[in-house]
C-alpha positions as CSV (number, residue, x, y, z in Angstrom):
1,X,88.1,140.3,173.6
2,X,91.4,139.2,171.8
3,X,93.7,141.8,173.7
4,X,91.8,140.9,176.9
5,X,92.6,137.0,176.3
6,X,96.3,138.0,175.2
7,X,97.0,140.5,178.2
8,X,95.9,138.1,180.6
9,X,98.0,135.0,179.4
10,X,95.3,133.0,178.9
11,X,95.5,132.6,175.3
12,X,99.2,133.1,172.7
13,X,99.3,135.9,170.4
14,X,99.1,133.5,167.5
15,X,96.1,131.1,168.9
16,X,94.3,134.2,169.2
17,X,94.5,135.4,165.7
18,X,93.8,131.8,164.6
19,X,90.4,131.6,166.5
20,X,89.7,134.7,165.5
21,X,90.2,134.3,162.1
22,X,87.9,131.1,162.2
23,X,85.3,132.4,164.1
24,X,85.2,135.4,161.3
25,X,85.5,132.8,158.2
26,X,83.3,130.4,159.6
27,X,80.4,132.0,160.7
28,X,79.5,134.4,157.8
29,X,79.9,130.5,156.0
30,X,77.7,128.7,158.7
31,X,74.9,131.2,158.5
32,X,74.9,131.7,154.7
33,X,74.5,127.5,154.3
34,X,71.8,127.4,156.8
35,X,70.0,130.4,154.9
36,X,70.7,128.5,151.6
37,X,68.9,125.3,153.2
38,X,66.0,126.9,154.5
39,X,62.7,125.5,152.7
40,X,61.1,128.4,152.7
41,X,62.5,131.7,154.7
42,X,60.5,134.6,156.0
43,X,61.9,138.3,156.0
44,X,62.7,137.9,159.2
45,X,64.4,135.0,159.0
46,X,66.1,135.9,156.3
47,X,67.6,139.4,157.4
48,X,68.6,137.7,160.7
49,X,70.9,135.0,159.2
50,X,72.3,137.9,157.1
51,X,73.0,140.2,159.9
52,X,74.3,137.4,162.1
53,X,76.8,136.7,158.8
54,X,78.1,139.9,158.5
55,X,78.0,141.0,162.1
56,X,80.3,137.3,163.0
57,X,82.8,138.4,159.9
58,X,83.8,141.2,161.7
59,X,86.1,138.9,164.2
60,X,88.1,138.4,161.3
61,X,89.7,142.2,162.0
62,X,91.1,140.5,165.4
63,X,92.5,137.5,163.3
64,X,93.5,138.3,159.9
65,X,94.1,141.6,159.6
66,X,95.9,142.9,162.0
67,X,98.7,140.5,161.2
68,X,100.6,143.5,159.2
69,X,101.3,144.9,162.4
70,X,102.4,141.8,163.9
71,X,104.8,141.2,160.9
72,X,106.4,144.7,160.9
73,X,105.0,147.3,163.0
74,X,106.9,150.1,161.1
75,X,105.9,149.2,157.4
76,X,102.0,147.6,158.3
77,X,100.3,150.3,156.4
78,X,102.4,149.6,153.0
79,X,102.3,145.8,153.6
80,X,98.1,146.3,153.8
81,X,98.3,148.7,150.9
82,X,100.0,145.9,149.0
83,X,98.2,143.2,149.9
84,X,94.9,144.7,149.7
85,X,95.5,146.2,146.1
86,X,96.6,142.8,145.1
87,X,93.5,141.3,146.4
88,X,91.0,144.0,144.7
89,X,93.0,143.6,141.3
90,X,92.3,139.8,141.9
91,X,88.9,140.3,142.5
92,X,88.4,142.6,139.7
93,X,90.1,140.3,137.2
94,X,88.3,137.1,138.1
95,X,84.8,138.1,136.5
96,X,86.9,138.7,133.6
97,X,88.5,135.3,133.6
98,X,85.5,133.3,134.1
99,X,84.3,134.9,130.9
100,X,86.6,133.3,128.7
101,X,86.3,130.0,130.5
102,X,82.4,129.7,130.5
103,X,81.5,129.5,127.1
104,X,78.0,127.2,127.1
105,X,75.4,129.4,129.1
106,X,72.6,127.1,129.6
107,X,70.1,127.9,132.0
108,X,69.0,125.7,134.4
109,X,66.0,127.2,136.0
């Protein structure tokens, strides 16, 4: 739908990837707060909110990461190798971070 909307002129290369990019953050966010504010949630309910979340976040391939090739064309698959190794060490440090931070554990439930 993005190439279609870019071929045709109707939308820039960089709107776009910018309502693209919302449209994948958002919506996985949207649906996650409305299945965190439901009372009390059937199966049903619940696995559609979830697959509408995850289903949405795939716009963000059309927005965010295709942006490597849009930055340098020749070099996209080192620049995503980079930036996604930097992002999984991130995410693998964090928990590690948090543990040093949080010291009082008290449960609240």
């Amino acid at each position: 739908m993005s190439d279609f909307l870019i071929n045709r002129s109707i939308l820039s290369v960089t709107a776009a990837r910018k309502i693209a990019s919302g449209i994948g953050l958002l919506g996985p966010a949207i649906g996650l707060i409305i299945l965190g504010s439901i009372e009390d949630p059937s199966r049903g309910e619940s696995i559609a909110l979830l697959v509408f979340a995850v289903g949405i976040n795939s716009a963000i391939f059309s927005g965010h990461q295709v942006n490597h090739i849009d930055i340098s064309p020749r070099f996209a698959a080192t620049l995503m190798g980079i930036t996604n190794g930097m992002g999984n060490i991130c995410s693998l440090v964090a928990p590690l971070v948090v543990q040093y931070i949080v010291t009082d554990e008290v449960r609240l439930y």
